[in-house]
C-alpha positions as a printed NumPy array, in Angstrom:
array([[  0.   ,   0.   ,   0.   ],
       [  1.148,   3.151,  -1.282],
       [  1.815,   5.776,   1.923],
       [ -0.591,   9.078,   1.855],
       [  0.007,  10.038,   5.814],
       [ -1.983,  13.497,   5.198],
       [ -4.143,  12.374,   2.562],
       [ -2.112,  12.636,  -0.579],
       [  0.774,   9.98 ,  -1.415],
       [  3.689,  12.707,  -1.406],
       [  4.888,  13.877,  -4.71 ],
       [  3.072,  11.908,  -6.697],
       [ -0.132,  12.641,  -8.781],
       [ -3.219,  10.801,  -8.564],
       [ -3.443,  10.177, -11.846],
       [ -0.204,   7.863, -11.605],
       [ -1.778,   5.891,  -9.17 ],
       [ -5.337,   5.244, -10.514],
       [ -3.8  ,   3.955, -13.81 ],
       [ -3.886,   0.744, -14.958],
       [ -1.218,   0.834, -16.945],
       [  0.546,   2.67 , -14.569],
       [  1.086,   2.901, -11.185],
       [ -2.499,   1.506, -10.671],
       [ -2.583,   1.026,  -6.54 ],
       [ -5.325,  -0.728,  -5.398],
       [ -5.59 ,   0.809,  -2.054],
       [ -3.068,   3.283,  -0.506],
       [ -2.844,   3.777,   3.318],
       [ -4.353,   6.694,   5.433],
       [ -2.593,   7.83 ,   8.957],
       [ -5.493,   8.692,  11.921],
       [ -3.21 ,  11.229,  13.921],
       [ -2.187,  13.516,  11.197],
       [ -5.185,  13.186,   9.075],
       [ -7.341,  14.374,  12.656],
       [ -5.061,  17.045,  13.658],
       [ -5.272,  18.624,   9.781],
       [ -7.518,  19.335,   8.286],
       [ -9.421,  17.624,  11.048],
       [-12.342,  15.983,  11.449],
       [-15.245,  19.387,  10.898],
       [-13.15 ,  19.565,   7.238],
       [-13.326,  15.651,   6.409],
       [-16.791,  15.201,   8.054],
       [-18.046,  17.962,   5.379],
       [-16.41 ,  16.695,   2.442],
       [-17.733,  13.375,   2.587],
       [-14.488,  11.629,   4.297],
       [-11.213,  10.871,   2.913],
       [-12.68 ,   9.674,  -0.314],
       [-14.595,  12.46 ,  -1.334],
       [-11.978,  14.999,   0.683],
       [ -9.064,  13.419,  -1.889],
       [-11.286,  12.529,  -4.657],
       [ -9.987,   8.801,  -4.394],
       [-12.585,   6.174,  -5.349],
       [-10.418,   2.763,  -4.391],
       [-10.189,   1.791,  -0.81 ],
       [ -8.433,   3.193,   1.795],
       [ -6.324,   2.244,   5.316],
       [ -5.897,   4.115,   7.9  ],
       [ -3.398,   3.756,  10.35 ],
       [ -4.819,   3.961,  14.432],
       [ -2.038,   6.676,  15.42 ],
       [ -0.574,   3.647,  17.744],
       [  2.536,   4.22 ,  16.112],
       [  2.542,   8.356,  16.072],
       [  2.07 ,   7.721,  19.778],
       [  5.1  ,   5.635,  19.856],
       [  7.333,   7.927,  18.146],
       [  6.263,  11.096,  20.418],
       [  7.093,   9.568,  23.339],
       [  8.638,  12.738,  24.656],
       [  5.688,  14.82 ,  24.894],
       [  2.583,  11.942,  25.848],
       [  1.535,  10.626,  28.748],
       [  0.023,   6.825,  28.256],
       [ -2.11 ,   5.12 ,  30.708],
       [ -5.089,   2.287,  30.63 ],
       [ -7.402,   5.031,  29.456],
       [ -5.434,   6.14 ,  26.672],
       [ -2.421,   8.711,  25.323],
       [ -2.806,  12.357,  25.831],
       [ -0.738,  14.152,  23.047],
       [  0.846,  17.36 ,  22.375],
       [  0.198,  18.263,  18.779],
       [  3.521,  18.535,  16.641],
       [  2.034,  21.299,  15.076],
       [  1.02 ,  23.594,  17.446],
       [  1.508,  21.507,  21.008],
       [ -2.534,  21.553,  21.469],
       [ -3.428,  19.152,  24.092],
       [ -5.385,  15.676,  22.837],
       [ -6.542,  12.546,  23.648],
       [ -6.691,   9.403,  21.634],
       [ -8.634,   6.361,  23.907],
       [-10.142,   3.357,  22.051],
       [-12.921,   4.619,  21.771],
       [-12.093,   8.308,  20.187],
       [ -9.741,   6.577,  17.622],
       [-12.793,   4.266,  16.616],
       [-14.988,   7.57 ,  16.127],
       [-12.715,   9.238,  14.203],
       [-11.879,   6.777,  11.889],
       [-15.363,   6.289,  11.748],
       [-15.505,  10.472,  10.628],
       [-12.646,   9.645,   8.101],
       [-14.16 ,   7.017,   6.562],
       [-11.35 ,   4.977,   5.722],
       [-12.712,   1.33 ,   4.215],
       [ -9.658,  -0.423,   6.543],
       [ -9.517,   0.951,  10.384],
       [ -7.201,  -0.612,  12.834],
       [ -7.577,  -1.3  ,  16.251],
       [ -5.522,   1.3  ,  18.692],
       [ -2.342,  -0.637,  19.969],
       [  0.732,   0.606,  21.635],
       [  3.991,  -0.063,  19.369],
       [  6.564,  -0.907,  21.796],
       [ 10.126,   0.352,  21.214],
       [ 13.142,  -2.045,  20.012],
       [ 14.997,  -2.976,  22.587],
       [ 12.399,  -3.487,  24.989],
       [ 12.403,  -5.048,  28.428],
       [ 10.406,  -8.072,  28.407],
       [  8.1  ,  -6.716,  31.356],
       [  6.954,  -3.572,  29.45 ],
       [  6.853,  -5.441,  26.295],
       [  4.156,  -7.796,  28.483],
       [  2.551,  -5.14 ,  29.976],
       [  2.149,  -3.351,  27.167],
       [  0.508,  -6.058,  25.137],
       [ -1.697,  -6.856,  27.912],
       [ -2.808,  -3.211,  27.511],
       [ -3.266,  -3.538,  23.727],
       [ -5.285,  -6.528,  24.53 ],
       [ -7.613,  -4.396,  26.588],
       [ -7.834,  -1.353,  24.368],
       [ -8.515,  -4.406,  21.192],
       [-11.553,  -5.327,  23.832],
       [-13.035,  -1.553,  23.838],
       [-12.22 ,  -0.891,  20.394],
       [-14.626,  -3.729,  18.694],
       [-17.054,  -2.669,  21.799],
       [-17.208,   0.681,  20.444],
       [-16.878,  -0.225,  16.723],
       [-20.188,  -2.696,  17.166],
       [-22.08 ,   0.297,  18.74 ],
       [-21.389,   2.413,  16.129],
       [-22.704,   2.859,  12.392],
       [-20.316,   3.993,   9.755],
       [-21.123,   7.79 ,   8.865],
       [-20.649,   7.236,   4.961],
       [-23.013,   4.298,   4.184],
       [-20.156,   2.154,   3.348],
       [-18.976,  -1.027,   5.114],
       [-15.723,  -0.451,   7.201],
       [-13.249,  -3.503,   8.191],
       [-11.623,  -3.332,  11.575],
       [ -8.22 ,  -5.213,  12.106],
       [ -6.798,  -5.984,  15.282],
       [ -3.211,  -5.58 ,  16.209],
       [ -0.848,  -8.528,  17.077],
       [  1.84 ,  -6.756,  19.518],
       [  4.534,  -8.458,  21.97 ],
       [  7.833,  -7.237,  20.934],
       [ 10.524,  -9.928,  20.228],
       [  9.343, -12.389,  23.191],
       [  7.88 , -15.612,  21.205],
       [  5.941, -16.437,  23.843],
       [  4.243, -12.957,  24.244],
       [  3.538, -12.917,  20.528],
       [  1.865, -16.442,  20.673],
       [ -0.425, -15.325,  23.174],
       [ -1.053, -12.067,  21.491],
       [ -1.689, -14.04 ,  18.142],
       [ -4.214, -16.262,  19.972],
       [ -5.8  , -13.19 ,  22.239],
       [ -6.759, -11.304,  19.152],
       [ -8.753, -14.424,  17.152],
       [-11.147, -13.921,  20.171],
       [-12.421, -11.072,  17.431],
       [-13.673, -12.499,  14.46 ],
       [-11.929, -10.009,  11.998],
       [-11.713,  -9.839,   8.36 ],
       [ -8.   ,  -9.649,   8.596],
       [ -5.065,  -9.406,  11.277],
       [ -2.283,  -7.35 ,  11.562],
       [  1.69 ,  -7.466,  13.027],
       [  2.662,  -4.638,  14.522],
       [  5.814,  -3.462,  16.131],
       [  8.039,  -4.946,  13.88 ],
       [ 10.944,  -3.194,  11.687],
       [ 11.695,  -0.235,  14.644],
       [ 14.905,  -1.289,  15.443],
       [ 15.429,  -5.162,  15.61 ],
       [ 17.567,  -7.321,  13.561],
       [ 15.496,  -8.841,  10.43 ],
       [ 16.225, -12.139,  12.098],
       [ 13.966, -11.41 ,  14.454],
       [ 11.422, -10.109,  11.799],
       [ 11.258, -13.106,  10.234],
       [ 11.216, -15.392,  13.437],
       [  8.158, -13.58 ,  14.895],
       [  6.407, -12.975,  11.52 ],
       [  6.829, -17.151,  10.66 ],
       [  5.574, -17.397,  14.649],
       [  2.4  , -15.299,  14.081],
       [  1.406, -16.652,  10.796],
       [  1.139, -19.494,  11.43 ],
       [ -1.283, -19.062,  14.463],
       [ -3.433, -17.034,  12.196],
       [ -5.783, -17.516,   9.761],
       [ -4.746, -18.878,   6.384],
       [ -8.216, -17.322,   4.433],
       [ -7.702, -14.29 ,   5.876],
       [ -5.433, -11.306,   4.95 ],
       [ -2.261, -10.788,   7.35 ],
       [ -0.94 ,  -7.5  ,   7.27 ],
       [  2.59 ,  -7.052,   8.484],
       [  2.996,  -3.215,   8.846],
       [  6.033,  -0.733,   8.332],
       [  7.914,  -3.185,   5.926],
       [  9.784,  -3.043,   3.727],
       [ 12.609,  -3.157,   1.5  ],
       [ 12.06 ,  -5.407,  -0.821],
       [ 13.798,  -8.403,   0.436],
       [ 11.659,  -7.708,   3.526],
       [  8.621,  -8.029,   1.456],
       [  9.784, -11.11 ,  -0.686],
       [ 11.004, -13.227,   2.737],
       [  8.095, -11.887,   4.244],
       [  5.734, -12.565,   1.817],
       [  7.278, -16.355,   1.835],
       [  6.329, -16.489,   5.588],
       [  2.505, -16.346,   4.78 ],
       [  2.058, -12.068,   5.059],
       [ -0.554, -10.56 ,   2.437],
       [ -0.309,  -6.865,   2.91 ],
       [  2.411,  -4.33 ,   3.67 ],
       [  2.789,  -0.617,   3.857],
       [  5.847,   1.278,   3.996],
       [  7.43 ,   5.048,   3.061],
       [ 10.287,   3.805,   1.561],
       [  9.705,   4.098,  -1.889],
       [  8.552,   7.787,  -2.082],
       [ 10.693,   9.181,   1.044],
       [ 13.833,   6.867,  -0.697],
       [ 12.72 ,   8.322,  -4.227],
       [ 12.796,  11.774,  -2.5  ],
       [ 16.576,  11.673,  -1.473],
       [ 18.028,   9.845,  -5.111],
       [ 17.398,   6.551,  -3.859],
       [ 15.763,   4.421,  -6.754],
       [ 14.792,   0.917,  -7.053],
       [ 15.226,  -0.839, -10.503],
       [ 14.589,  -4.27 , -12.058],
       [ 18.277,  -4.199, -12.712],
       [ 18.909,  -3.125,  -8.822],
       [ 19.781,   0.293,  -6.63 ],
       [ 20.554,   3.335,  -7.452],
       [ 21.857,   6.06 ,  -5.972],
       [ 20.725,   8.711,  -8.602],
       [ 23.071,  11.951,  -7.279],
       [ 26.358,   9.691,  -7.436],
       [ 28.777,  10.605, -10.916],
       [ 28.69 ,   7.856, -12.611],
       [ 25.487,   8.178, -13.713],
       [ 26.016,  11.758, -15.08 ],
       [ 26.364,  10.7  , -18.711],
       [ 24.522,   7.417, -18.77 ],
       [ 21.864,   7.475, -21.106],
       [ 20.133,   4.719, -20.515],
       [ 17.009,   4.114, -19.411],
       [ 16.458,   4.549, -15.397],
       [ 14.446,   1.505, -15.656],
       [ 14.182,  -0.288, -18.977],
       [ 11.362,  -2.112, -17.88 ],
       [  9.514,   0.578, -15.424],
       [ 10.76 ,   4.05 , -16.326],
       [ 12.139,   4.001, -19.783],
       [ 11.179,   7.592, -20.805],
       [ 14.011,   9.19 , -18.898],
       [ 17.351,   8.845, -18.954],
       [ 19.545,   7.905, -15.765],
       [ 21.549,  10.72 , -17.04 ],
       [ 18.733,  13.096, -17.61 ],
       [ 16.913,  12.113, -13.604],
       [ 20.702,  12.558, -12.158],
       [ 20.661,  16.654, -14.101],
       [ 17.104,  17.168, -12.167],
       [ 18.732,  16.439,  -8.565],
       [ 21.513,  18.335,  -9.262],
       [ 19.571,  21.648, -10.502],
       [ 17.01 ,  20.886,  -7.493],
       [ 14.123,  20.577,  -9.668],
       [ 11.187,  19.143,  -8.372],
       [ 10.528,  16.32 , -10.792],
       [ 14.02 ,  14.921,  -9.9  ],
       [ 12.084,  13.702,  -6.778],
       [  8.948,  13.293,  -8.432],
       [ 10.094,  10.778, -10.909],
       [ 11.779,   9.068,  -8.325],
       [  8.998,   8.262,  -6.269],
       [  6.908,   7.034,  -9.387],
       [  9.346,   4.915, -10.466],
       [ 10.11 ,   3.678,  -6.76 ],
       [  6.23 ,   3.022,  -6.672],
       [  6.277,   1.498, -10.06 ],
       [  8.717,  -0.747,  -8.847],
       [  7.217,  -1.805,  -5.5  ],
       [  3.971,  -2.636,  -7.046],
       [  5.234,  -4.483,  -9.897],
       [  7.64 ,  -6.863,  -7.218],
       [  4.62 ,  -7.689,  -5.234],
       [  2.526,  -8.622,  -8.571],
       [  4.873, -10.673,  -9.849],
       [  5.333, -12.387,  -6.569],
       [  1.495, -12.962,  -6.835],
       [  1.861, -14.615, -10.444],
       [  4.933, -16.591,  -9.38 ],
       [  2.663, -18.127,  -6.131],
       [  0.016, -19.464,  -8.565],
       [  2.182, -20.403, -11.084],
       [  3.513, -22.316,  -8.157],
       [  7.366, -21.432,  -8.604],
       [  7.381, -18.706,  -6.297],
       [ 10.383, -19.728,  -3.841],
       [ 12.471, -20.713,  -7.082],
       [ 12.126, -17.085,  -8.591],
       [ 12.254, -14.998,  -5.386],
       [ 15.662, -16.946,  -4.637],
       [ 16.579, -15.542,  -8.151],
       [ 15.701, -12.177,  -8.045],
       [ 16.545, -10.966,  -4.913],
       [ 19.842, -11.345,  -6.209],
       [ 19.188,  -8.741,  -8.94 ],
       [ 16.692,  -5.982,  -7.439],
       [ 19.219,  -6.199,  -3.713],
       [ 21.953,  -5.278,  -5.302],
       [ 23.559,  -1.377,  -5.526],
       [ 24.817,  -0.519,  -8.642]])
């Protein structure tokens, strides 16, 4: 899933992503806290919700703000009830409980919601890592309480996915794989995963959780990846990822090609003329993208990102094919060794 944290995937144009022949993303993801702190919820509530606010007709995800939460641990105070927040913006006082996050996701009108969690730090003592998760547990309880009182506000169905949490403890991520199949969801997710730990221990606890849940329904490892993350990942049983990398990579000259990395502001790519992607991106020269960093023009970045997307969407597709065609370990084996490398 494409990244739009503020309602827009940055840099790159709608019209890239609805094509078919194109970009073409079938859903791109959505993030609660920035999305409620602006243009907040009187704005989206008016327009019709994130769909009619971003005039995007596929589905959506939206993120709970678990993991904003996590990453402003300097200025929030969590207990049982909740977080209270500053805002980044302008350090406004807020409070996200269970039950607020299910009403506003509820306002924005995302098609995916998930369930408010805690994301636990990497490393992380195994105490708070339990504590924690028994916490997530409880706010997973109120959440589905809230979301079965409540009626979506746009008339269309909304899917809520609980959160499987427990740091790198196996035995805290068994439980919390069994705790949340208490809720019969329409998919799962893995959180807490790629902040920190080695991808060792990504795999280990992603194999671990998979195979506790549900084979017929989607598993949703979030945050990840590169894409040998993805591939490995996607060999362990996991469905759905989200992850800024491509457009916040494509931003800084960081592009990902069939043929492998590239680091588009290096020198040596100053008079190449080929194609930055023969396959993906074969209307501009490596030369020609390398000239746009270098003068600071926007569509340096721009074209980046699109071909960064390009790329991400086509791996996963091809994955896809090579799963029903029923060679899938065979090829990933292969071309991990091609799209890893830096050229």
């Amino acid at each position: 899933m494409p990244v739009g944290t503020a309602g827009t995937v940055k840099g790159v144009h709608r019209n890239f992503l609805l094509n078919k022949n194109d970009i073409n993303a079938d859903i791109i993801l959505g993030n609660t806290y920035h999305l409620y702190l602006r243009p907040g919820l009187d704005i989206l509530q008016k327009a019709g919700g994130i769909h009619g606010f971003s005039n995007w007709d596929r589905p959506v995800l939206t993120d709970s703000g678990g993991y904003q939460v996590y990453s402003l641990s300097g200025t929030r105070k969590l207990t049982d009830e909740g977080v209270k927040f500053a805002s980044h913006i302008d350090g406004s006082k807020h409070m996200f409980s269970p039950e607020r996050v299910m009403d506003i996701q509820r306002v924005i009108g995302a098609d995916i919601i998930m369930a408010f969690d805690e994301c636990t730090p990497y490393p992380c003592e195994y105490d708070y890592a339990k504590n924690s998760m028994h916490m997530t547990h409880r706010w997973l309880d109120r959440c589905f309480s809230r979301f079965n009182e409540t009626e979506p506000v746009y008339g269309h169905e909304q899917a809520l996915m609980p959160i499987v949490q427990g740091s790198v403890y196996d035995d805290l991520r068994k439980q919390s794989a069994e705790y949340v199949l208490k809720h019969d969801a329409q998919g799962y997710a893995i959180g807490g995963l790629s902040v920190g730990e080695p991808h060792e221990d990504m795999y280990r606890i992603t194999e671990l959780v998979t195979d506790i849940l549900p084979y017929d329904k989607p598993r949703y490892l979030m945050g990840v990846g590169t894409p040998e993350n993805l591939l490995n990942a996607i060999a362990l049983g996991v469905d759905m990822f989200d992850c800024v990398m491509p457009t916040r990579n494509g931003r800084n000259g960081n592009v990902f090609t069939c043929e492998g990395i590239i680091n588009i502001k290096n020198k040596q790519w100053a008079d190449d003329f080929e194609p930055l992607d023969s396959l993906l991106t074969p209307e501009y020269s490596k030369a020609y993208v390398r000239h746009l960093f270098q003068a600071n023009e926007m569509m340096g970045p721009i074209i980046a990102s699109i071909q960064n997307l390009r790329f991400y969407l086509w791996l996963v597709r091809q994955a896809r094919e090579r799963i029903l065609q029923g060679d899938f370990h065979h090829w990933k084996d292969s071309i991990l060794k091609t799209v890893s490398r830096k050229l």
